[in-house]
PAKOL-336387 format. One record per atom (N, C-alpha, C, O): residue number from 1; residue in one letter; atom name; x, y, z. Coordinates in steps of 0.2 Angstrom, whole numbers, always signed. Example, Ala and Ser with C-alpha at 12.3 -4.5 7.8 and 13.67 -1.06 7.14 Angstrom:
  seq  type  atom     xx     yy     zz
    1     A     N    +66    -28    +39
    1     A    CA    +62    -22    +39
    1     A     C    +66    -16    +39
    1     A     O    +71    -17    +42
    2     S     N    +64    -11    +35
    2     S    CA    +68     -5    +36
    2     S     C    +64     +0    +39
    2     S     O    +67     +6    +40
end
This chain:
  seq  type  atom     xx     yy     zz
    1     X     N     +4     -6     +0
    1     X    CA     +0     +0     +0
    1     X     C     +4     +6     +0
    1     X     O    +10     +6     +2
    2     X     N     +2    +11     -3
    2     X    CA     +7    +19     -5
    2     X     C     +7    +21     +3
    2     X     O    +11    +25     +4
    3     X     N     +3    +20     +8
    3     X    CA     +3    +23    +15
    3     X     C     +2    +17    +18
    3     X     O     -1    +13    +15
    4     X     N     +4    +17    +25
    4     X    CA     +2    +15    +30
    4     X     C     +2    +16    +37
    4     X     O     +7    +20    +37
    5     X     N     +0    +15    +42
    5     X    CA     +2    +19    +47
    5     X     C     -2    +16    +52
    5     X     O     -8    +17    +52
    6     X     N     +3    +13    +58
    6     X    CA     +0    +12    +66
    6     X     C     -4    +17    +70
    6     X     O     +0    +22    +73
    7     X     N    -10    +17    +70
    7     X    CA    -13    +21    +72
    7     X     C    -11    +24    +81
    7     X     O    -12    +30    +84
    8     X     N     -6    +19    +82
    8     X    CA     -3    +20    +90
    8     X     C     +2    +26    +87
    8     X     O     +3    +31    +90
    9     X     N     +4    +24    +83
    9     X    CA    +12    +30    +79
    9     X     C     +9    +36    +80
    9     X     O     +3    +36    +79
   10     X     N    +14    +42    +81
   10     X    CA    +14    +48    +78
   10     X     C    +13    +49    +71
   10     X     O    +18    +46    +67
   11     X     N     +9    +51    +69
   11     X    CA    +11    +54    +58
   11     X     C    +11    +62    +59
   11     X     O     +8    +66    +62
   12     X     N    +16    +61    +55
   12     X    CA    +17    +70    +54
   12     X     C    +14    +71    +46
   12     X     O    +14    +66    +43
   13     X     N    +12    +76    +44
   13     X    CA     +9    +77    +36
   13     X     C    +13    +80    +33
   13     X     O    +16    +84    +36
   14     X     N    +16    +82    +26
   14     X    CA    +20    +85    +26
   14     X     C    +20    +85    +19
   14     X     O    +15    +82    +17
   15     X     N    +23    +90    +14
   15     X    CA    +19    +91     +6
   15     X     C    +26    +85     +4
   15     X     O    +32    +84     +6
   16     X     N    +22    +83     +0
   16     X    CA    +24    +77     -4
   16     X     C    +27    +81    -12
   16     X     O    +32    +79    -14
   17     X     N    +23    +84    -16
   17     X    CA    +25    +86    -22
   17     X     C    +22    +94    -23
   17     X     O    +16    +95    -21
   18     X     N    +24    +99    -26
   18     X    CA    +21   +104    -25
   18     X     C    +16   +105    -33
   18     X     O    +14   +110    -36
   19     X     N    +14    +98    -35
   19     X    CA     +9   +100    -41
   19     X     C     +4    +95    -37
   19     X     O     +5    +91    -34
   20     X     N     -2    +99    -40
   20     X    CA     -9    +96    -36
   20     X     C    -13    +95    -41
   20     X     O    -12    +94    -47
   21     X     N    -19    +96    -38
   21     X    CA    -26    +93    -42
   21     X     C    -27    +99    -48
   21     X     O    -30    +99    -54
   22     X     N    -25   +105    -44
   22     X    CA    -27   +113    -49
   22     X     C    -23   +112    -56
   22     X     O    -26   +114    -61
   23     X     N    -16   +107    -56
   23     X    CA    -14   +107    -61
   23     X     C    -18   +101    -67
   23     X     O    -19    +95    -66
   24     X     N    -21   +105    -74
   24     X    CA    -23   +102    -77
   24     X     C    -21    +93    -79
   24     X     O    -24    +88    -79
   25     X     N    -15    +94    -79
   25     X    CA    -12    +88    -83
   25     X     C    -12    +81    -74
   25     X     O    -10    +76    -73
   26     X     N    -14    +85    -71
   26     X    CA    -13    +79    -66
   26     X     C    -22    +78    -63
   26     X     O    -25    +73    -59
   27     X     N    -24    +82    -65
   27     X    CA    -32    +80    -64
   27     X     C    -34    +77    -67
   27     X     O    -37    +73    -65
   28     X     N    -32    +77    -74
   28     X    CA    -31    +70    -81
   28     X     C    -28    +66    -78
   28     X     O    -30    +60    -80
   29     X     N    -23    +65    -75
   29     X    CA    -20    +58    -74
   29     X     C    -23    +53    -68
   29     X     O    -23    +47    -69
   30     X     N    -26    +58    -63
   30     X    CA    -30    +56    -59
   30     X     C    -35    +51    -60
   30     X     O    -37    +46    -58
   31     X     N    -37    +55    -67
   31     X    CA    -45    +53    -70
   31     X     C    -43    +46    -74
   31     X     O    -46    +40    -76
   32     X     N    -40    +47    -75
   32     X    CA    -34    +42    -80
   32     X     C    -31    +35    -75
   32     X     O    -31    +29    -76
   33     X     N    -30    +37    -72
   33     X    CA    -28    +32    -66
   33     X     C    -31    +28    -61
   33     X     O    -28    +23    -58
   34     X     N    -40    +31    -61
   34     X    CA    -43    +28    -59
   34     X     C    -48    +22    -64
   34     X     O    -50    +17    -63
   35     X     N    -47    +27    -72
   35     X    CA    -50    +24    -76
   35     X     C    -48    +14    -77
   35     X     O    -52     +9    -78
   36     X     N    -37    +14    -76
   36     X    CA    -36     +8    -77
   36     X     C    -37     +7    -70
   36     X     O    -38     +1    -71
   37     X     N    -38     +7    -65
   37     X    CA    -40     +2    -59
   37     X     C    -48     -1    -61
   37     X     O    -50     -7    -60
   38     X     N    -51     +6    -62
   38     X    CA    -59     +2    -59
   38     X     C    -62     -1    -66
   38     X     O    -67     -5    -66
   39     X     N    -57     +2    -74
   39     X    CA    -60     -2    -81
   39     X     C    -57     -6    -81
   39     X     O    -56     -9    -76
   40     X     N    -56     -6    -87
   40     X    CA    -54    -13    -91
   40     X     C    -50    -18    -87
   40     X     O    -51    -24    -89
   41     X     N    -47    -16    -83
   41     X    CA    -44    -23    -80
   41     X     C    -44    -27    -72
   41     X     O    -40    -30    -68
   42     X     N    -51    -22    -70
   42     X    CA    -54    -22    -63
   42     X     C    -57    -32    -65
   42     X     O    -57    -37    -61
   43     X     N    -59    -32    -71
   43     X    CA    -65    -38    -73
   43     X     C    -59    -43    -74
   43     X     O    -61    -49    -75
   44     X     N    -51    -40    -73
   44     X    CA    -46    -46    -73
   44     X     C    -43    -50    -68
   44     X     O    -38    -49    -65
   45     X     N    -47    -57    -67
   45     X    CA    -47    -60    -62
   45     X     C    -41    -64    -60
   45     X     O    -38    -67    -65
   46     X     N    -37    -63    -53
   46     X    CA    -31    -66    -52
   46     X     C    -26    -62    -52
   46     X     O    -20    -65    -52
   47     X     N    -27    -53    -53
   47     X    CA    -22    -47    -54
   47     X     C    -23    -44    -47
   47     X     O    -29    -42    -45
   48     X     N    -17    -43    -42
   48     X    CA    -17    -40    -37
   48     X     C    -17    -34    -38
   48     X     O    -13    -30    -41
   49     X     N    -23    -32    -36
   49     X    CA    -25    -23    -39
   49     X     C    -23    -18    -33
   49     X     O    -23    -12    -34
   50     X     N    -21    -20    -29
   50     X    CA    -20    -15    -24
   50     X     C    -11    -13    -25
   50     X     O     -8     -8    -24
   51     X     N     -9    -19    -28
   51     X    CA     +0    -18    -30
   51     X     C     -1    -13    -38
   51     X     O     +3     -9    -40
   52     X     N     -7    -14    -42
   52     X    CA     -6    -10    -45
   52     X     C     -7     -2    -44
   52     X     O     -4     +3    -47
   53     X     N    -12     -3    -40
   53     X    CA    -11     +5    -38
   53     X     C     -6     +7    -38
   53     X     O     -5    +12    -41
   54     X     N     -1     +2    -32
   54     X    CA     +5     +5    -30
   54     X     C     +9     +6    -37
   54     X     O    +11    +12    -38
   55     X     N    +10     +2    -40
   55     X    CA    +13     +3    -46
   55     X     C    +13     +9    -49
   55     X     O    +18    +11    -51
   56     X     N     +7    +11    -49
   56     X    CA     +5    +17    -51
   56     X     C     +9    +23    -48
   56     X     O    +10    +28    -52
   57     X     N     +9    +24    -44
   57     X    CA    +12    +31    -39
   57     X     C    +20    +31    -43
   57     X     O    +22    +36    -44
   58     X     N    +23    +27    -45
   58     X    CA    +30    +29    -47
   58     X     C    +28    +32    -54
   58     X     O    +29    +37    -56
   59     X     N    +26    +26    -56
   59     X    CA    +22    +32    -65
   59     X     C    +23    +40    -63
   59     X     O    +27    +44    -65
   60     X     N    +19    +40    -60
   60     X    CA    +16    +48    -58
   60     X     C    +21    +51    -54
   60     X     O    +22    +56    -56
   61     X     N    +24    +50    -50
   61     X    CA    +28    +51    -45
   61     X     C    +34    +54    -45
   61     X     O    +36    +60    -44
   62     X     N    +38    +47    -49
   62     X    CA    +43    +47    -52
   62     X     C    +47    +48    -60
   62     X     O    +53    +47    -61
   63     X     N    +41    +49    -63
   63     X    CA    +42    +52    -68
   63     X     C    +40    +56    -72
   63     X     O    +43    +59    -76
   64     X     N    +30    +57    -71
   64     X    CA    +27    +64    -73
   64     X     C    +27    +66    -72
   64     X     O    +27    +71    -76
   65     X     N    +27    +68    -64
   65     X    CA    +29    +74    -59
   65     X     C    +35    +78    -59
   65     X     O    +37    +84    -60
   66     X     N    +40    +73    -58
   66     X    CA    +45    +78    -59
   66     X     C    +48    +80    -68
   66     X     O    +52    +84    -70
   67     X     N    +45    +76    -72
   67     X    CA    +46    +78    -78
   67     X     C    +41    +86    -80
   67     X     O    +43    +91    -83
   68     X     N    +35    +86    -77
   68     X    CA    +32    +92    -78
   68     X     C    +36    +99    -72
   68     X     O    +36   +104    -74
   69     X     N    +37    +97    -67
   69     X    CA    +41   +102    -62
   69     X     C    +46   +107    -64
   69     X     O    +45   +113    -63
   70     X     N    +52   +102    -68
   70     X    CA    +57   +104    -74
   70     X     C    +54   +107    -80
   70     X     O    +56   +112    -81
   71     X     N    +50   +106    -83
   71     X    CA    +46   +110    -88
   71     X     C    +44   +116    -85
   71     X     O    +47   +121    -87
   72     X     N    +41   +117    -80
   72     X    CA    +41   +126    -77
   72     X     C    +46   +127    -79
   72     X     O    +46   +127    -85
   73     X     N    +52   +130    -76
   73     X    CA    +57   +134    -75
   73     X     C    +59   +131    -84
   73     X     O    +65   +133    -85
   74     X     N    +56   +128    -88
   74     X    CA    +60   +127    -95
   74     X     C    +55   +132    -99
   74     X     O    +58   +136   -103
   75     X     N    +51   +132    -99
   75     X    CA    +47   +135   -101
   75     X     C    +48   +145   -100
   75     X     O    +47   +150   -103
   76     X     N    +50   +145    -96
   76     X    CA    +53   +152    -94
   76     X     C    +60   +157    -96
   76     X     O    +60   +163    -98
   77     X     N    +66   +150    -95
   77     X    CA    +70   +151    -98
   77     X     C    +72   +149   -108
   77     X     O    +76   +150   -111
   78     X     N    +66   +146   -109
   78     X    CA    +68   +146   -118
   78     X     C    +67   +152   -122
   78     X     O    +71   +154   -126
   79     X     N    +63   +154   -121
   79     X    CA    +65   +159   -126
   79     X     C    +69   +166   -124
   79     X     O    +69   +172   -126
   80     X     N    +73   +164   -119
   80     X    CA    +77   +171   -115
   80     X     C    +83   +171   -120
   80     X     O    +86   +165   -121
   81     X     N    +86   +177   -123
   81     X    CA    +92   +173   -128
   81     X     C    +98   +173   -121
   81     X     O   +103   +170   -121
   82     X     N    +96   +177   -116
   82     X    CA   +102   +177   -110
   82     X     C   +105   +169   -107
   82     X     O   +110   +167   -104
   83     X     N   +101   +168   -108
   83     X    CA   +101   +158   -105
   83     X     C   +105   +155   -109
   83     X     O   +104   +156   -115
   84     X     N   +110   +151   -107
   84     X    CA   +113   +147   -110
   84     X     C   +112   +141   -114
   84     X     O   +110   +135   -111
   85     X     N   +113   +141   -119
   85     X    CA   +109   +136   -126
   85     X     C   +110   +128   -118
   85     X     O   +105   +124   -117
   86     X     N   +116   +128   -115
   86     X    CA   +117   +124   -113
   86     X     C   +116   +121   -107
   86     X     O   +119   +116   -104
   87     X     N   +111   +125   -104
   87     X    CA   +108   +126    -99
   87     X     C    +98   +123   -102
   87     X     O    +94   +121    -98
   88     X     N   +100   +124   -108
   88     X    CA    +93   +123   -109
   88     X     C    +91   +115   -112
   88     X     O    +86   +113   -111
   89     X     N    +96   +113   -114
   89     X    CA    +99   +106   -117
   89     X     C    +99   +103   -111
   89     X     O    +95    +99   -110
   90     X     N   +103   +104   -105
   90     X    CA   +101   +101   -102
   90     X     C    +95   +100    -98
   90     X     O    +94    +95    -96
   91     X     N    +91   +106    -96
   91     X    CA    +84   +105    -93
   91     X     C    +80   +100    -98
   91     X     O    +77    +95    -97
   92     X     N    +81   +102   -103
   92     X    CA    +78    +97   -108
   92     X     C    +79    +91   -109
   92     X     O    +73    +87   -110
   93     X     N    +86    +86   -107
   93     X    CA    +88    +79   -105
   93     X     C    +84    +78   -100
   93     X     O    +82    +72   -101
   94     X     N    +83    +81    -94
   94     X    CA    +80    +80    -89
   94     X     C    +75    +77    -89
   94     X     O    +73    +72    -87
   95     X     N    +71    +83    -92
   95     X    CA    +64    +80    -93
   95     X     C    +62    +75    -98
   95     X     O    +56    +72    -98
   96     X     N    +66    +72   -102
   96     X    CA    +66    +70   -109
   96     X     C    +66    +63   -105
   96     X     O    +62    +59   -106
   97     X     N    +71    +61   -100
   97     X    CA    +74    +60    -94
   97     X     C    +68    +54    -92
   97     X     O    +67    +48    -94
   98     X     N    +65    +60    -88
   98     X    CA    +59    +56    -82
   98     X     C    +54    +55    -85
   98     X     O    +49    +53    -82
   99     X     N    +54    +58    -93
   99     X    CA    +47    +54    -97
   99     X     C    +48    +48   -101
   99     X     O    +43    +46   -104
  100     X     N    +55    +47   -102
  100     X    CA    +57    +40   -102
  100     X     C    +56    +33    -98
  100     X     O    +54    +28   -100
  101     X     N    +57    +37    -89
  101     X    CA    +57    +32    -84
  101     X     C    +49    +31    -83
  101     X     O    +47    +25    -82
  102     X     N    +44    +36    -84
  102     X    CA    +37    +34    -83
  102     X     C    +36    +29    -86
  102     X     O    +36    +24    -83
  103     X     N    +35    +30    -94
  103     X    CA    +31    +28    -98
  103     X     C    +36    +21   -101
  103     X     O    +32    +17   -104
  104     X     N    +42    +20   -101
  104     X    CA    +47    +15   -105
  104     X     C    +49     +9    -98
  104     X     O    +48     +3    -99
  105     X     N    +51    +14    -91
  105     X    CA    +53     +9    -87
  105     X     C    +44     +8    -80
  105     X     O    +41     +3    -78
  106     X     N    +44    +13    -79
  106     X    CA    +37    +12    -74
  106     X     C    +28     +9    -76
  106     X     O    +24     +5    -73
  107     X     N    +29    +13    -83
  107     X    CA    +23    +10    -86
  107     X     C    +22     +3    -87
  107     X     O    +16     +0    -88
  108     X     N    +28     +0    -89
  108     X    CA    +29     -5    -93
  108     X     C    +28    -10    -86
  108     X     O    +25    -15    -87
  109     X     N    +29     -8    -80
  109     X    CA    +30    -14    -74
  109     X     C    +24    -15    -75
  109     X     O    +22    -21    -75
  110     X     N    +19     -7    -73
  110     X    CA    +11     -9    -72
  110     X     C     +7    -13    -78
  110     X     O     +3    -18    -76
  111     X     N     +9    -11    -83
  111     X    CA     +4    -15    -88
  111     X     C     +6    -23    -87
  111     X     O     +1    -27    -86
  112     X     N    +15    -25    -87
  112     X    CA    +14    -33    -89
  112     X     C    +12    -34    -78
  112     X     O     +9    -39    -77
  113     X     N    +12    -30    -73
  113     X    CA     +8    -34    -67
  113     X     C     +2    -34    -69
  113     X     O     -1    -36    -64
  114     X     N     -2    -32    -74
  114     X    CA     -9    -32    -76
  114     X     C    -13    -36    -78
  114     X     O    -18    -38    -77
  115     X     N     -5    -40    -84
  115     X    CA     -5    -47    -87
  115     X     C     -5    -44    -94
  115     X     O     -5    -48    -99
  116     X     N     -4    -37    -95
  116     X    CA     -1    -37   -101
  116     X     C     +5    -34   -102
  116     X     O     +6    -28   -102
  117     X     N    +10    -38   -103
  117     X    CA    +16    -38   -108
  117     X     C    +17    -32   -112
  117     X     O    +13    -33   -117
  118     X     N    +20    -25   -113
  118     X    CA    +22    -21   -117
  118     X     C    +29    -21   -122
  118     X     O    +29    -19   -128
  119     X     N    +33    -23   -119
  119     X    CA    +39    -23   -120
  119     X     C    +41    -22   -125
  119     X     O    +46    -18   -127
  120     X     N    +37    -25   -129
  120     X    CA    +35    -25   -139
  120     X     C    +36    -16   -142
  120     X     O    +37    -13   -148
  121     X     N    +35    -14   -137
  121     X    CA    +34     -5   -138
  121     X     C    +39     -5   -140
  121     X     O    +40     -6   -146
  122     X     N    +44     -5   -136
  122     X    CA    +49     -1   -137
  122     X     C    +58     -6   -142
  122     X     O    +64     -6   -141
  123     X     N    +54    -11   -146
  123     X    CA    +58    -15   -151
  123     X     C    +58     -9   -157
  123     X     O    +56     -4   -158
  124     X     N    +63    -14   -159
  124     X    CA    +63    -11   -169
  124     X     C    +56    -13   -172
  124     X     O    +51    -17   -170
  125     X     N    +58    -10   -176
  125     X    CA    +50     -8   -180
  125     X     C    +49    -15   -182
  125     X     O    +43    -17   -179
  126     X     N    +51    -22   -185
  126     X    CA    +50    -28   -185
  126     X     C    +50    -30   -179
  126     X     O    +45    -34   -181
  127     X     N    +51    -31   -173
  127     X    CA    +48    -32   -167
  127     X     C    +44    -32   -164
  127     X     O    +41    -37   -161
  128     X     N    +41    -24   -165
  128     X    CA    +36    -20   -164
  128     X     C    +28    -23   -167
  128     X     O    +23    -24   -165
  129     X     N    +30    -22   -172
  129     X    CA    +23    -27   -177
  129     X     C    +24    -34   -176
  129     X     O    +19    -37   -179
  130     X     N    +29    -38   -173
  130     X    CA    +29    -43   -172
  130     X     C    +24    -45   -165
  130     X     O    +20    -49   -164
  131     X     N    +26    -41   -161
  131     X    CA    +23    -39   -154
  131     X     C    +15    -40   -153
  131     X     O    +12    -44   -149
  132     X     N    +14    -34   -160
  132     X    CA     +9    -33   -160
  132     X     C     +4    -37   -161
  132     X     O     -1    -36   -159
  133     X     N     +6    -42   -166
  133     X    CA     +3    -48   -170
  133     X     C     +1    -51   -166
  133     X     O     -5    -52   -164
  134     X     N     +8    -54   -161
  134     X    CA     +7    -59   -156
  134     X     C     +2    -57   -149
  134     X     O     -2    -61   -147
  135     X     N     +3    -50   -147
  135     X    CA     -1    -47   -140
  135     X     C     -7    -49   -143
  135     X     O    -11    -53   -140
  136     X     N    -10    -47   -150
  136     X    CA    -19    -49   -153
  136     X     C    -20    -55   -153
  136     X     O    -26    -58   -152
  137     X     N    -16    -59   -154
  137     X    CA    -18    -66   -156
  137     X     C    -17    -70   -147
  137     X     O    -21    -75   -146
  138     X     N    -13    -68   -141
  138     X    CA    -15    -70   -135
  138     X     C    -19    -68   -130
  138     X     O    -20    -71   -124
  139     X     N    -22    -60   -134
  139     X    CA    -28    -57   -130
  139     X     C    -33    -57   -133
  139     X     O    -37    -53   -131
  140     X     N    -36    -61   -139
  140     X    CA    -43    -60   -143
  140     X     C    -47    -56   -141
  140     X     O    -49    -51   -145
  141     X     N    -50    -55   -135
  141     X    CA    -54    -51   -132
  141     X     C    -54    -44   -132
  141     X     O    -58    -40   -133
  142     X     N    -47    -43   -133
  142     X    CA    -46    -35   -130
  142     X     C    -48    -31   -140
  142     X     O    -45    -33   -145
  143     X     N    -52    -27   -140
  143     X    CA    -52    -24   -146
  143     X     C    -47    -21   -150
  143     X     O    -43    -17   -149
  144     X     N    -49    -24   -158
  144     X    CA    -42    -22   -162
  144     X     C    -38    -15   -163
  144     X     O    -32    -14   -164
  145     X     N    -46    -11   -160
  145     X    CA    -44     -5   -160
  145     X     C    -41     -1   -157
  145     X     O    -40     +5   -158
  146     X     N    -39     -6   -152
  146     X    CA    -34     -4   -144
  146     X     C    -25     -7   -148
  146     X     O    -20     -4   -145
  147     X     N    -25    -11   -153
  147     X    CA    -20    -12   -153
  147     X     C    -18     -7   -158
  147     X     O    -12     -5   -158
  148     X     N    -22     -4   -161
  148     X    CA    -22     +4   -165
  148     X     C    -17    +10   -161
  148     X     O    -13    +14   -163
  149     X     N    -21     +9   -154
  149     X    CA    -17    +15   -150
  149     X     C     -8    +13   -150
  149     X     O     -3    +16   -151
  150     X     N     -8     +4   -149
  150     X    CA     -1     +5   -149
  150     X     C     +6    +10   -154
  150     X     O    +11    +13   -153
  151     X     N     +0     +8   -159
  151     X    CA     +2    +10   -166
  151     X     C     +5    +18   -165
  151     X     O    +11    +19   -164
  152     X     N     -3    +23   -163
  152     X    CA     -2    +28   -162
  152     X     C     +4    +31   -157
  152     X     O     +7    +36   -158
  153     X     N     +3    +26   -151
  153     X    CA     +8    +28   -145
  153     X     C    +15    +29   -148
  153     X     O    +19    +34   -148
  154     X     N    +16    +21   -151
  154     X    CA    +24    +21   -155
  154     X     C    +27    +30   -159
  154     X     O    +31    +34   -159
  155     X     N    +20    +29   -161
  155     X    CA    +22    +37   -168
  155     X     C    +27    +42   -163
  155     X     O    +33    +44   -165
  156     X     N    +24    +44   -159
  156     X    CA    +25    +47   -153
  156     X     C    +28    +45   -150
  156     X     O    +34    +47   -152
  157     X     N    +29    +42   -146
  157     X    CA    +35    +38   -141
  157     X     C    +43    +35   -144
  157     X     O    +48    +33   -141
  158     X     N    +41    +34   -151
  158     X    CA    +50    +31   -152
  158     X     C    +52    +36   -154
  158     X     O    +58    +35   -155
  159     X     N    +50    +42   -156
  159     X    CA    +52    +49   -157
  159     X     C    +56    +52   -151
  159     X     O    +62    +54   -151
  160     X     N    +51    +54   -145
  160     X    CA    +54    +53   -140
  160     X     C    +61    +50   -137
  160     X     O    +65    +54   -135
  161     X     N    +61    +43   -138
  161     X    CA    +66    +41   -136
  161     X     C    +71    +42   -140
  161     X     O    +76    +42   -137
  162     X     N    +71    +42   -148
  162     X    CA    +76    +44   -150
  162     X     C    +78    +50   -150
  162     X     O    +84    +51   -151
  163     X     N    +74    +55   -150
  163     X    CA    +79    +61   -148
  163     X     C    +83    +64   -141
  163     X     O    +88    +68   -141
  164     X     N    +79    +61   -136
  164     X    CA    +83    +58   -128
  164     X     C    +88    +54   -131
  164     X     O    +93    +57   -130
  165     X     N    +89    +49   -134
  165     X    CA    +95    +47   -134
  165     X     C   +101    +50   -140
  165     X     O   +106    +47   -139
  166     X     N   +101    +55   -145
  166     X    CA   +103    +59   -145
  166     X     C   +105    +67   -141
  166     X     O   +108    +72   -141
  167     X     N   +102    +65   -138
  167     X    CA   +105    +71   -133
  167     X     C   +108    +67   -126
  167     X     O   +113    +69   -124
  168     X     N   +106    +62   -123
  168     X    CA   +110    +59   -118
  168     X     C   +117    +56   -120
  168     X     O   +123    +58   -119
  169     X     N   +113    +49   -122
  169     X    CA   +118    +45   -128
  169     X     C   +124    +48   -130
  169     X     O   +130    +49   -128
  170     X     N   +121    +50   -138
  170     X    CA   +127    +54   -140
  170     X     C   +128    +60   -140
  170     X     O   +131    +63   -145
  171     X     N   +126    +63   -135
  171     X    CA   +128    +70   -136
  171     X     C   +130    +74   -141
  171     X     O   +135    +77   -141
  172     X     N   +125    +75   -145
  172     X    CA   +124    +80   -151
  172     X     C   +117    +80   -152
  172     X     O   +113    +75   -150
  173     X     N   +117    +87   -155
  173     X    CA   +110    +87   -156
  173     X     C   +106    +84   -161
  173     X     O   +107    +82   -167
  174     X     N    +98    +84   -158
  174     X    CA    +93    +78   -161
  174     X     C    +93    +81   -169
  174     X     O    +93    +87   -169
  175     X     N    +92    +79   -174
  175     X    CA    +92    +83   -181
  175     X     C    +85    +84   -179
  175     X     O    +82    +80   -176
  176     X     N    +84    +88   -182
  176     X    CA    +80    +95   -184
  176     X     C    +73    +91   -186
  176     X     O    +68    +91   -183
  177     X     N    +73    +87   -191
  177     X    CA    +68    +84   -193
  177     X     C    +63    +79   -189
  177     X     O    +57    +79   -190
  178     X     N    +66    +76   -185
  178     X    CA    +67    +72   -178
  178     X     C    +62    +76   -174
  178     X     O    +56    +74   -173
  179     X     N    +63    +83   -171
  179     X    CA    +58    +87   -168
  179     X     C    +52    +88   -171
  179     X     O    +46    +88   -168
  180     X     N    +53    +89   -179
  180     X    CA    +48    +91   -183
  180     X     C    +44    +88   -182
  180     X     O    +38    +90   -182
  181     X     N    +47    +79   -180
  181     X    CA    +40    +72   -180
  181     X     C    +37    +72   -174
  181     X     O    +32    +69   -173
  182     X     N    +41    +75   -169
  182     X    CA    +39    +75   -165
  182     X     C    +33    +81   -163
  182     X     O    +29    +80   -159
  183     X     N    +33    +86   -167
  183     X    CA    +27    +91   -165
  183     X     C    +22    +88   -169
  183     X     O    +17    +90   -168
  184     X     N    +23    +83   -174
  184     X    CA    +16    +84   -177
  184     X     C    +15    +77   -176
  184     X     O    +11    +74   -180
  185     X     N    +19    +72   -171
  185     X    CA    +14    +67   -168
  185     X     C    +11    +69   -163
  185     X     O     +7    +64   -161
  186     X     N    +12    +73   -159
  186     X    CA     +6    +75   -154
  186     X     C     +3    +77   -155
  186     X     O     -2    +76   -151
  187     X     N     +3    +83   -160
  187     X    CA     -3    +87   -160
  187     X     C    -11    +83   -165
  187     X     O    -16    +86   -165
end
């Protein structure tokens, strides 16, 4: 469980993160997070849900949160020409950073303690479609349309990581192109 506490013990309260419910993107995730406990995989019999929960708090914890934290102060200092190009490259790794760890290392724990296996995400593009094949063919039930989002998420997400690992990795910058796909797979 994310808390516990002997009712004999002293608890002291104390602020834990300073982004809360006001911020939009965490009221979405809230919403989001209740969604995978109480939907689709509430009716999956033999899944410790309470350990998913937990699972869930580092998602969010350990990687949305502090990935959005560092976005404030980057958002302020980008367009200043006085800031240093390399001051902003590295806020940028950062966040690029802990939205790797959410979504590549955290996420992935929650889905396969679920009973589904991701992994397949984050292969080469023949892997990936292999993955994919095989996750539909051992889940029949789950709608093909759900295997669609994979599709979607990939567009977006190996972008992501590949321009994170030209800025970590190899230290140079991500080509220019590379961002381009990046803005217009999210939007």
């Amino acid at each position: 469980m994310f808390f516990k506490a002997n009712m004999r013990e002293e608890v002291s309260i104390k602020l834990y993160a300073d982004v809360g419910m006001d911020e939009l993107f965490m009221a979405r995730l809230m919403h989001l997070r209740n969604h995978i406990l109480q939907g689709f995989g509430m009716k999956k019999v033999g899944v410790d849900w309470e350990n998913i929960q937990n699972d869930l708090w580092p998602v969010i914890f350990e990687g949305l949160v502090p990935a959005f934290r560092n976005l404030r102060p980057l958002r302020v200092k980008w367009a200043d020409p006085k800031i240093a190009e390399l001051e902003k490259t590295q806020m940028v790794e950062t966040i690029l950073g802990y939205l790797v760890v959410a979504f590549k290392d955290r996420f992935g724990i929650v889905a396969t303690n679920i009973g589904y296996p991701i992994g397949f995400m984050f292969q080469a593009n023949s892997n990936f479609e292999k993955g994919i094949k095989e996750f539909g063919e051992k889940y029949p039930s789950i709608d093909p349309r759900f295997l669609d989002t994979f599709r979607e998420d990939r567009a977006w997400s190996s972008v992501l990581l590949e321009i994170r690992n030209f800025l970590i990795e190899h230290k140079s910058k991500a080509p220019k192109e590379r961002i381009e796909k990046l803005k217009l797979s999210i939007t």
